[in-house]
N, C-alpha and C positions, 0 to 999 in steps of 0.2 A: 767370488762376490758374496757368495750364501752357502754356509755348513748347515743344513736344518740337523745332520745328524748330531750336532752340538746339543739341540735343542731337546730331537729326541729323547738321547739317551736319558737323561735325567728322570723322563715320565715314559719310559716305556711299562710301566706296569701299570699305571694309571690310565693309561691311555687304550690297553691291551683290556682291562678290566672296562671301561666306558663301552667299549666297542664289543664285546661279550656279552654284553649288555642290551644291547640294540637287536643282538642275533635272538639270545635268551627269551626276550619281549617280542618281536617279529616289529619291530615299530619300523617299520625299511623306509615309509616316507611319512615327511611331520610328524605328527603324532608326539608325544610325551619328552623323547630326547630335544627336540625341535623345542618346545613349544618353554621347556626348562629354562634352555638357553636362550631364548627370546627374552623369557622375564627378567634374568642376570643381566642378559646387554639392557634391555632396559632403564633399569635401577643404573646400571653403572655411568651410563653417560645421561642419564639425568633428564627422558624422554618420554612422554605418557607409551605410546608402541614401540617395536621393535618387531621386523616381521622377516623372519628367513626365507630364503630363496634360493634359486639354483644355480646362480652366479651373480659378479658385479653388473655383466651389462643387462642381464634380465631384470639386478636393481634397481637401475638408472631407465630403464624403460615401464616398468608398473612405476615407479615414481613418478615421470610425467606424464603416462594415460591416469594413474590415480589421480591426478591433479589435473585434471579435463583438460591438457595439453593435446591438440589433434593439429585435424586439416585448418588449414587459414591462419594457424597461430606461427607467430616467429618466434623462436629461442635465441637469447645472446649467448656463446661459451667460446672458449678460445682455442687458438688455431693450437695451440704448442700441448698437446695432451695424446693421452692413449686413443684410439680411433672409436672406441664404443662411447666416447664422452658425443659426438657427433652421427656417429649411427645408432645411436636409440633417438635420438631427436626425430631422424628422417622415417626410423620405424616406427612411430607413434605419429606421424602422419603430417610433423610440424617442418618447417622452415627451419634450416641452420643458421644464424647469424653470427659471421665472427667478427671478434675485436681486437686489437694489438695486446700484449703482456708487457709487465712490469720488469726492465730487464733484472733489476737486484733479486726479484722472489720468481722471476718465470711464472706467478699466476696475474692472470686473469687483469688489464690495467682498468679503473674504475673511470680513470680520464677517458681513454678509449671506449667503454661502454657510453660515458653519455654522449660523445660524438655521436654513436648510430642512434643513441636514444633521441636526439634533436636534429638526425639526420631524415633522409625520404622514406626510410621503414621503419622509423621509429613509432608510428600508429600502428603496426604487426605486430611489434613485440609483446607479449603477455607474460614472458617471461626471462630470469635470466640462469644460466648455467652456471656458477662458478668451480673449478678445479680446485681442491686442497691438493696443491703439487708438491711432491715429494714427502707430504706429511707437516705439513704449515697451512695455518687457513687463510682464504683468500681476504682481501683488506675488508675490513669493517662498513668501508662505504656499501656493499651488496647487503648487510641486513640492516640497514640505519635507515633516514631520514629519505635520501635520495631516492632510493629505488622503493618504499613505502610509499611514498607521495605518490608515484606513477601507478601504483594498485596491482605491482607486479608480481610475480609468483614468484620464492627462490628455493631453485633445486640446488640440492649440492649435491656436487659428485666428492666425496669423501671417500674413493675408494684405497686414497693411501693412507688416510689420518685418524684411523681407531684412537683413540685418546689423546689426541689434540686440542686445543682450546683457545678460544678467542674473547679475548674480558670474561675470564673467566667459564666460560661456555664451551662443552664440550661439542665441534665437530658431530654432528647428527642431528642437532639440536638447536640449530642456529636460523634455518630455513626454514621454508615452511615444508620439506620435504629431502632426505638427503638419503643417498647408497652408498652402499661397501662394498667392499670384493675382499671375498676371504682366500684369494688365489693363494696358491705354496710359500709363493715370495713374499708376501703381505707379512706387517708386524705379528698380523693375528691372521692367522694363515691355519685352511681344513688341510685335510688330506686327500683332495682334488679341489676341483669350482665348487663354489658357495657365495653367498652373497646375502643380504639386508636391506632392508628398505626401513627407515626411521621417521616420525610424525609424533608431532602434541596433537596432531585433527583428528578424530574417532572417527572423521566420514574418509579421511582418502585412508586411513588405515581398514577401513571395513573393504575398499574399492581395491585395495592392494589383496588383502584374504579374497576374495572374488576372483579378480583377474588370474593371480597365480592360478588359480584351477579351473582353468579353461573357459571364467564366467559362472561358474557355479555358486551362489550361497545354500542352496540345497541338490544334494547329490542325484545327477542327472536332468537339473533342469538351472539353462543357461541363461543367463541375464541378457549377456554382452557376451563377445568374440575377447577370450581372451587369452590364455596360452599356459602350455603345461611348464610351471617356472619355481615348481616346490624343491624345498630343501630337504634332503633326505633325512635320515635318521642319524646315520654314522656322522656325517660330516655336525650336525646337531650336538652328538655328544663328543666327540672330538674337541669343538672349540667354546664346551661346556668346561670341560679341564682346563684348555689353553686360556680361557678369560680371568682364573684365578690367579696368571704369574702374568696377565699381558702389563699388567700397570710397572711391574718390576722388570719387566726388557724393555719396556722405552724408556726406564731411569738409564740402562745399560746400554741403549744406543744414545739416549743425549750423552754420556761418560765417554762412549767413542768418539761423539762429533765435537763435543770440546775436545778430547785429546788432540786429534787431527786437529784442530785450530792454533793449541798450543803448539804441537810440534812444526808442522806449516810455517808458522809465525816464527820460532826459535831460530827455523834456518834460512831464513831471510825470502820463504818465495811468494808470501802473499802479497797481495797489491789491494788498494781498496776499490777498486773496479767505478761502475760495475761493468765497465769490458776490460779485458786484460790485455796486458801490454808485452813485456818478457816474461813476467810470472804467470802465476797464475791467481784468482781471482775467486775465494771461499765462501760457499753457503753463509746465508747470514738470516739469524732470527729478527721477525720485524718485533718491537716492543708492543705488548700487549700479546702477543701468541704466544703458545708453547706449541713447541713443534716436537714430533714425533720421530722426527728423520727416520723416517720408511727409506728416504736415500739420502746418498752425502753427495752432490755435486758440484765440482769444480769447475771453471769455466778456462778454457787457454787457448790462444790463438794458434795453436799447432798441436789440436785435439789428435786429428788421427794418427799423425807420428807419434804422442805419447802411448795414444793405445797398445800401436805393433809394439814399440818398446817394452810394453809394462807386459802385455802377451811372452815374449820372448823371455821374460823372467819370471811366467807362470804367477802372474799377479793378475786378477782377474778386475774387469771394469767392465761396464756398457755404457749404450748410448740413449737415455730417456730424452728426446723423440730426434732420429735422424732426417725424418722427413717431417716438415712442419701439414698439419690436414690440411689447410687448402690448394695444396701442392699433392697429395695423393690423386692417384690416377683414378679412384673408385667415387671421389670427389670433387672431381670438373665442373660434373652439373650448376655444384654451388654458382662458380661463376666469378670464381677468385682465379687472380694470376699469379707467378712471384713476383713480390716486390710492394705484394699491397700489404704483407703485418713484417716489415724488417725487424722489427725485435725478437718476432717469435723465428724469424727466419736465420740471422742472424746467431742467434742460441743454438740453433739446430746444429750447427758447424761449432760450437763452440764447448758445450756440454758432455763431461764426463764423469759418470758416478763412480763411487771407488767403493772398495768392500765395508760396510756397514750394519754388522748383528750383533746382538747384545755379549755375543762369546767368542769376539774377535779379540784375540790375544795382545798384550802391548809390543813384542815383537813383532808381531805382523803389522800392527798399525805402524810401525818405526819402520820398518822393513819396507811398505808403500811408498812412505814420506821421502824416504832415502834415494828409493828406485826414483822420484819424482826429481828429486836433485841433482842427481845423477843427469837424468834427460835433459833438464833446462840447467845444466853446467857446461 
């Protein structure tokens, strides 16, 4: 699925020097390496802050207590995403509310949000979550006219879509508040957990520096209860190096994910969906995005047979999300059954990603596509 040592090698000495660095200076948490690469992400996607942290879901959680998200408030986000897009919600002390997905893009359906928004909870809501899944941002209806009217908050969880864009707008920048995850897998990926919190507001950006440390604006005396959620040093300067090639490997996974479309296309197995029928059924860019492809996902009605098969010829894939949240066991409480979001459910049996990094070789890509032929021949 992922060579990082592809990646590696190229900047091992750059990398090996950043990090010598951080030892050299003692800066072990925030401090200087942190604070460098805050101002770079910054500038680079086009956002007054940029605030490092100690993972994506500690992101996504100073993101909505920095934005007075608590007890009594309800959040809209959707069912078909990573599990901390939904457990930061409930740790910051708010209400989950989901809503159906769009089945062509798997994020977030805007149809679906204003059902609950003119449904019986639609007076809770204060805010909405959207998912940038797979590295596409979610439709344009979450930062327009719609959800403005209603005077609602938009968090984005962006933690696949570092340099994404929607009308021109880069991903962090869109909401009034958005997180990353800089996990290993991620486009722009530390060398453990790390994470971001993004805002043009100088006040949730002061509430984010606060809560990261424990509540403190001055040391040893606490405002608020908030939590030890600092970005270190290393991992700081780590994807101080990494943000100078990150714009040039998402040129070389979108060259992937067209490849795969070309070659898909050439041997007859796409189909235009968006559920699949014999073939299979191709990620597709909505007009107005640029998407990142963090993942390439296909859709086919005989997902896990193609898996064992593609396994069996050491060709690697997974499954982004095989349980849809409201069907998690840790998630009952919500108060959803199956049957209430079918599209997100439905996806869930449907969805397989295939290998996708900027130094995936054209043989390997041909190599996938072939093994794919082979199974639905």
């Amino acid at each position: 699925m992922l060579d990082l040592k592809r990646q590696y090698q190229p900047l091992h000495q750059e990398l090996l020097d950043a990090v010598g660095h951080v030892l050299e200076t003692r800066q072990f948490i925030l401090g200087e390496p942190v604070a460098a690469f805050e101002k770079v992400a910054a500038e680079q996607l086009g956002v007054a802050h940029a605030l490092g942290c100690s993972s994506g879901t500690d992101a996504l959680w100073l993101a909505l207590a920095a934005a007075g998200i608590g007890q009594g408030d309800a959040v809209i986000t959707s069912p078909f995403s990573f599990f901390a897009s939904v457990s930061a919600i409930l740790r910051a002390g708010a209400t989950a509310v989901l809503a159906d997905i769009d089945p062509t893009t798997c994020n977030l359906d805007p149809a679906a949000v204003e059902t609950v928004l003119n449904g019986p909870r639609g007076n809770q809501v204060k805010a909405v979550l959207p998912v940038h899944l797979y590295g596409q941002p979610a439709a344009a209806d979450f930062f327009g006219r719609t959800v403005r009217e209603r005077q609602l908050t938009i968090i984005e969880d962006a933690a696949q879509a570092w340099g994404a864009e929607l009308d021109g707008v880069k991903a962090g920048g869109l909401g009034d508040v958005a997180a990353f995850s800089f996990y290993p897998t991620k486009n722009l990926s530390a060398a453990g957990d790390a994470g971001m919190v993004t805002t043009n507001s100088d006040q949730i950006a002061e509430r984010v520096k606060m809560l990261r440390q424990h509540g403190m604006r001055r040391r040893y005396h606490h405002d608020e209860i908030g939590w030890n959620a600092r970005m270190d040093g290393f991992q700081g300067a780590i994807l101080s190096v990494k943000l100078k090639y990150i714009a040039g490997w998402n040129d070389g996974r979108r060259a992937v994910a067209e490849r795969y479309h070309a070659l898909f296309t050439a041997a007859g197995l796409a189909e235009a969906g968006p559920y699949p029928d014999r073939g299979i059924v191709l990620p597709r860019q909505v007009p107005g995005t640029r998407h990142v492809w963090h993942q390439y996902v296909i859709r086919t009605n005989r997902r896990d047979e193609l898996r064992a098969f593609l396994t069996e010829r050491r060709i690697g894939s997974e499954i982004y999300y095989p349980v849809p949240l409201h069907m998690q066991e840790a998630l009952k409480p919500l108060g959803y059954k199956e049957g209430d979001f079918p599209e997100a459910e439905r996806a869930s049996r449907e969805v397989l990603a295939l290998p996708i990094f900027p130094e995936l070789r054209e043989d390997e890509r041909q190599t996938v596509v072939a093994a794919i032929a082979e199974f639905l021949s």
